[in-house]
C-alpha positions in Angstrom: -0.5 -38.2 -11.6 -4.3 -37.1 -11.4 -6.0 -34.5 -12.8 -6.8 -33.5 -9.4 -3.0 -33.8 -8.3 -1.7 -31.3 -11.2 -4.4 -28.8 -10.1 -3.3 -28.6 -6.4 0.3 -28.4 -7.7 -0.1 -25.9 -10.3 2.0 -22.9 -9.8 -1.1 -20.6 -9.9 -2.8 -22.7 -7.1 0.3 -22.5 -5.3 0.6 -18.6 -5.4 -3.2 -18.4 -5.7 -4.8 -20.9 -2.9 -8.2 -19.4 -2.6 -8.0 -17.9 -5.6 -7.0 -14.1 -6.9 -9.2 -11.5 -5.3 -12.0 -10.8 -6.8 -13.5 -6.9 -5.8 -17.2 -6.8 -4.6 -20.1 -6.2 -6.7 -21.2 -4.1 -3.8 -21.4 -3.9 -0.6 -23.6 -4.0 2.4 -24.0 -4.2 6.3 -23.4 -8.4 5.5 -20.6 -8.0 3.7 -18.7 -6.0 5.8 -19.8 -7.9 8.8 -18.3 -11.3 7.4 -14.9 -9.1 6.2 -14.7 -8.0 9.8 -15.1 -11.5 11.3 -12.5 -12.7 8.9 -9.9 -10.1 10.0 -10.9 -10.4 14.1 -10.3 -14.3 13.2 -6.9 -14.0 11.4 -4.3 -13.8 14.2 -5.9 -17.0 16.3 -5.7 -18.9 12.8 -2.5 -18.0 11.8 -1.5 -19.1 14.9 -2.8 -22.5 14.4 -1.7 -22.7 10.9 2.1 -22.2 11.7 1.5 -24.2 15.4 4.1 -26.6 16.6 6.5 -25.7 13.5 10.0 -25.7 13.7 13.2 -23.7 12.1 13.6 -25.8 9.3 9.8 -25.7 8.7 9.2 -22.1 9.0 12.2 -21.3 6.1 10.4 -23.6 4.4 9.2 -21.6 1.1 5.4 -21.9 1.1 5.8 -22.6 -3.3 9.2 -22.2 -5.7 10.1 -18.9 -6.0 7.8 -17.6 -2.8 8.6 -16.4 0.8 9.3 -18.3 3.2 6.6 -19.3 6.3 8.6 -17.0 8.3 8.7 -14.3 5.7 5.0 -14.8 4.9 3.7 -14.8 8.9 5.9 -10.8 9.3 4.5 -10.2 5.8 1.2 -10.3 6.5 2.4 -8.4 9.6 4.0 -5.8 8.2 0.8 -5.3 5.2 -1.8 -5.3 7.4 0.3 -2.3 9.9 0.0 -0.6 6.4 -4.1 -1.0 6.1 -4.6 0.0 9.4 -2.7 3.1 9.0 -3.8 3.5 5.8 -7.6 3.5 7.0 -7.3 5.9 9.8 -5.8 8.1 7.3 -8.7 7.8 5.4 -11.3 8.7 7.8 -9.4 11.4 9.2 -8.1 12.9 5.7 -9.9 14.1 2.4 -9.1 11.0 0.2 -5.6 11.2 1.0 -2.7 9.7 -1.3 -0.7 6.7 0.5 2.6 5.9 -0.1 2.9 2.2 -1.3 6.0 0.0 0.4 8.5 -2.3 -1.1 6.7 -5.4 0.3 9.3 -7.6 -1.5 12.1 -5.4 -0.5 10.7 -5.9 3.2 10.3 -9.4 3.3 14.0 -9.7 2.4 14.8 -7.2 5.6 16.7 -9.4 8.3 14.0 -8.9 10.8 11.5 -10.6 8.3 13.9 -13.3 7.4 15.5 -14.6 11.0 13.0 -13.2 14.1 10.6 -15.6 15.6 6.9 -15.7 14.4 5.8 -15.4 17.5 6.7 -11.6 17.5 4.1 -10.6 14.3 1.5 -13.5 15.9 1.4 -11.1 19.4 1.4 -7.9 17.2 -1.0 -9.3 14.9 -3.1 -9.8 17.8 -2.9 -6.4 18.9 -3.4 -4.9 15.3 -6.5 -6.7 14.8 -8.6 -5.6 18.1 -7.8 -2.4 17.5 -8.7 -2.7 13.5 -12.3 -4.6 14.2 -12.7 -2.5 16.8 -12.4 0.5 14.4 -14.3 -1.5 11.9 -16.9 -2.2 13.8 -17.6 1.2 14.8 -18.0 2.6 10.8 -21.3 4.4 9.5 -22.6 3.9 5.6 -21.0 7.4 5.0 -17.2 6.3 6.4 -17.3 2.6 4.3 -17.7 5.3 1.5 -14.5 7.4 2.2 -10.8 5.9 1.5 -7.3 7.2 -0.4 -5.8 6.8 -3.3 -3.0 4.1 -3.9 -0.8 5.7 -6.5 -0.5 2.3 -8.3 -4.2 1.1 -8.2 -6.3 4.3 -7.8 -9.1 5.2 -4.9 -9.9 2.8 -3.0 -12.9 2.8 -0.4 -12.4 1.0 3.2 -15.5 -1.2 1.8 -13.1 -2.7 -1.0 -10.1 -2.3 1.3 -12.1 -4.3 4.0 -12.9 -7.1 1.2 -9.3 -6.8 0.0 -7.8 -7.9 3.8 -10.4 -10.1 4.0 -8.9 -12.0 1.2 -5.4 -11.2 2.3 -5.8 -13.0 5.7 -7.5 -16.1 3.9 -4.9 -16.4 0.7 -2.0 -16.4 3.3 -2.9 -18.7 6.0 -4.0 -20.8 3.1 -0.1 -20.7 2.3 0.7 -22.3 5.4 -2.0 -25.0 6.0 -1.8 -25.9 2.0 1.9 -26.7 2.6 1.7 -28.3 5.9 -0.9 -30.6 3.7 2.0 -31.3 1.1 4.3 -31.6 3.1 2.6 -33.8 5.8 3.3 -31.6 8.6 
């Protein structure tokens, strides 16, 4: 086996694909232009990644120990419901105090396990014109506001932006790095 081989089939690159997020230095009018792209992309390529894949594919676990492709597409559903939310809040509240969800706990719901992904794809959908939408119309002075995550501590929507950013990449990496080891 090559060096090469044991690397792409490392647990870490499994869980990891693109790599753990890494917060911005800073931020600027770039920046958040390329996170917004990223998120108004996410639903059309998650929609290609998990194209043409069948039952037995989609309860496929994306790595040993992971969620399923199923699981993962109403995951990334069900987190990014949560941003959204979690960004009005912010730029309608005083650095408000969010209340963090059982994301493993959910993913396990029968909803998450058994429905169609089609259902999250068309949300998704949604979600996201409304979200760059909302994005897009953001001064200097509201990328600066945010809420605190009782678990991590303040966050402002210009690292929460970065943060989904990521979030869309690392999990439709998920699919199309399985579909390339499995052959799909």
């Amino acid at each position: 086996m090559s060096d090469l081989h044991t690397l792409e089939a490392s647990p870490i690159t499994l869980q990891y694909p693109i790599g753990k997020l890494q917060a911005p230095i800073e931020s600027d009018a770039k920046s958040r232009r390329q996170a917004i792209a990223v998120l108004a992309a996410l639903p059309a390529g998650l929609r290609s990644a998990v194209a043409d894949l069948n039952d037995s594919q989609l309860d496929t676990p994306y790595r040993e120990g992971g969620w399923t492709v199923r699981q993962l597409v109403h995951h990334v559903a069900d987190s990014h419901i949560n941003a959204y939310v979690r960004i009005r809040l912010a730029l309608t509240e005083d650095w408000p105090t969010i209340k963090p969800y059982e994301q493993t706990k959910w993913a396990e719901l029968h909803d998450a396990r058994t429905l169609p992904v089609a259902v999250s794809l068309v949300l998704l959908t949604a979600l996201h014109q409304r979200w760059v939408v909302l994005l897009d119309s953001l001064n200097d002075a509201d990328w600066q506001r945010g809420y605190v995550h009782p678990e991590s501590g303040r966050q402002t929507l210009d690292f929460v932006a970065a943060q989904y950013s990521w979030h869309s990449r690392h999990h439709t990496a998920h699919v199309t790095e399985l579909r390339k080891r499995m052959g799909w």
